[in-house]
N, C-alpha and C positions, 0 to 999 in steps of 0.2 A: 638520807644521810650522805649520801653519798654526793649526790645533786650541792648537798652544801659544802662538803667539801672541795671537790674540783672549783665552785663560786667562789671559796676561799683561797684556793691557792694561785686564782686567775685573777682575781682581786691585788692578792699579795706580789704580781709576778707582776702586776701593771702599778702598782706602786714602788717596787724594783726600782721597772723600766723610767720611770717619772725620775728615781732618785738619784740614778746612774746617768740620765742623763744633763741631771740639772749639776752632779756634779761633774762631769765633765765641761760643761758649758763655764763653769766656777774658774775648770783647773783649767784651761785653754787660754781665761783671760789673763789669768794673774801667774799663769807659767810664762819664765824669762826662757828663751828659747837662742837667745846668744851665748855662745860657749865659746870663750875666751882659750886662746892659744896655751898661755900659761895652766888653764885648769888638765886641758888635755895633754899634756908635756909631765904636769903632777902625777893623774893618773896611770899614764902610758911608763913612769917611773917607777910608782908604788905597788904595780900588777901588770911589769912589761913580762912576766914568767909567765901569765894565762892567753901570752900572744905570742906560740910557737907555732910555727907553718905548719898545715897539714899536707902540703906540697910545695915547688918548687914554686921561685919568682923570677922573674926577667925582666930588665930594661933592656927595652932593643931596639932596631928601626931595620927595615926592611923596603926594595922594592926588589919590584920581580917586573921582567920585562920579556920580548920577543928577543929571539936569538939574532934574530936581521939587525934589530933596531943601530939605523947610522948611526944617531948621539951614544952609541956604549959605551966608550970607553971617557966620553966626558959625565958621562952620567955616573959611571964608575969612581974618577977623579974625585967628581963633587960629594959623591957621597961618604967616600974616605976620608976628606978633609972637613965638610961640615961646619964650615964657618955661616954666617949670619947671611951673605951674599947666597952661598952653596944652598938652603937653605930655601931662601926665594926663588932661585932658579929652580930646585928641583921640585917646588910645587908649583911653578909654572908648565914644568913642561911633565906633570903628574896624567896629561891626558894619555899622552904615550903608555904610562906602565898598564901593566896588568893588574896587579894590585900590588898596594905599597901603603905602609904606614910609617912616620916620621919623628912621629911624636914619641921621644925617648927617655921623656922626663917622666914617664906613669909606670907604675910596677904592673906589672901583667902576670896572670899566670904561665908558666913554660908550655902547663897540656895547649893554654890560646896558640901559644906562636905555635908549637906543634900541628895545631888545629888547622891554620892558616898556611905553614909550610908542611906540607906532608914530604917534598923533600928529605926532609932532617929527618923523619923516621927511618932511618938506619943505625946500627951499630956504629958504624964508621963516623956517619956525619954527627952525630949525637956524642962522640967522642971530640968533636970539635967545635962544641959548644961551649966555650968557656969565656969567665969576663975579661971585657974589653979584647976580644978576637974579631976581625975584621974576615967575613966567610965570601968567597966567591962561587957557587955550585951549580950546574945544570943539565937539564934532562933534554932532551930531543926539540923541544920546541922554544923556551923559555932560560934564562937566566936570571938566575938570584941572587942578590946584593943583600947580604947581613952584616948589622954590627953589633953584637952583643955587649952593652955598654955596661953592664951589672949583674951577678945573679947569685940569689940565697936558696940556700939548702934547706930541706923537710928538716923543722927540728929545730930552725935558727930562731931570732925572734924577728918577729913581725918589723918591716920597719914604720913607722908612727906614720907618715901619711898613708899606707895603705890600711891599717887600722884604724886612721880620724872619723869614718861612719859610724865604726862599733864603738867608740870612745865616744862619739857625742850621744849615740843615744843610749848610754849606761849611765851617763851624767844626769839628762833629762828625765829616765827613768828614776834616777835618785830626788833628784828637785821633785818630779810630780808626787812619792812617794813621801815627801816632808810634806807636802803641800796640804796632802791628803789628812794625813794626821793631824795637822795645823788647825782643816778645816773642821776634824770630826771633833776634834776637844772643843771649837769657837761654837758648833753646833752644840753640842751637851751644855756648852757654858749657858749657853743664852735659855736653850731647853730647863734650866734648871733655874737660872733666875725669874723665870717668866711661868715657873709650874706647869710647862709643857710635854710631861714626859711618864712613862707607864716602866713601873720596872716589875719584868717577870720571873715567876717563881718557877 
């Protein structure tokens, strides 16, 4: 009895696997997977309140270089000003830094740049973190260039492009979730027209 049971339930669990897979194969084809700007702008409006920070965000740009370095105070110039030329230049002559990122248009986490500038881990400097502050700081060997071009509070809301991941795939989750319904009534329908089908008591 036993012997039949587990052959039943490995039976059962291999026809699952058969059905779960053929419908995943179903919803793969005929799920739309383009998520139009407009849908997520809808969303991000109608449930922008379940997208409150659970920490701090930062737009910033940073390099950090040698205390020697000749080009410092042009590198410093360039960096404060940040025009489209400043810009080229400072990722041409990017072999000099020590590390430096430039790219100020991505919302970052504050723990990253903390992560990357351990610098700022102070009271003092952390107190001179604020948007649009242009920071000069250095330790014994190195000097750091900060600009902090942005920053939200735990608690604020999310802004939309840092949430466009979790927004598209809440979308797609909905779409595959119609899909699925779609397909389990087209299945019964046909099941029923065709007298394919066992109903248990």
């Amino acid at each position: 009895d036993k012997l039949q049971e587990f052959d039943a339930l490995a039976e059962q669990y291999r026809l699952d696997l058969y059905s779960n897979a053929y419908l995943d194969a179903l919803i793969s084809k005929q799920l739309d997977t383009l998520v139009s700007r407009e849908e997520l702008e809808e969303l991000y409006t109608t449930s922008g309140e379940n997208f409150k920070l659970n920490e701090e965000l930062a737009k910033f740009r940073y390099i950090t270089v040698q205390k020697n370095n000749k080009d410092l105070s042009s590198i410093t110039e360039r960096f404060e000003r940040f025009d489209a030329t400043d810009q080229f230049e400072l990722d041409s002559l990017s072999i000099q830094f020590h590390s430096f990122m430039l790219n100020d248009s991505i919302w970052v986490k504050k723990s990253h740049l903390l992560k990357r500038l351990p610098i700022l881990n102070t009271e003092e400097n952390l107190q001179l973190l604020k948007k649009s502050n242009f920071l000069q700081l250095e330790d014994s060997l190195r000097v750091y260039l900060i600009q902090v071009k942005d920053l939200l509070k735990r608690n604020e809301q999310s802004p939309l492009e840092y949430v466009t991941p979790t927004l598209e795939q809440i979308i797609l989750n909905k779409r595959k979730l119609k899909l699925i319904k779609e397909l389990e009534i087209e299945i019964r329908r046909d099941a029923e027209q065709n007298n394919e089908f066992e109903i248990y008591n």
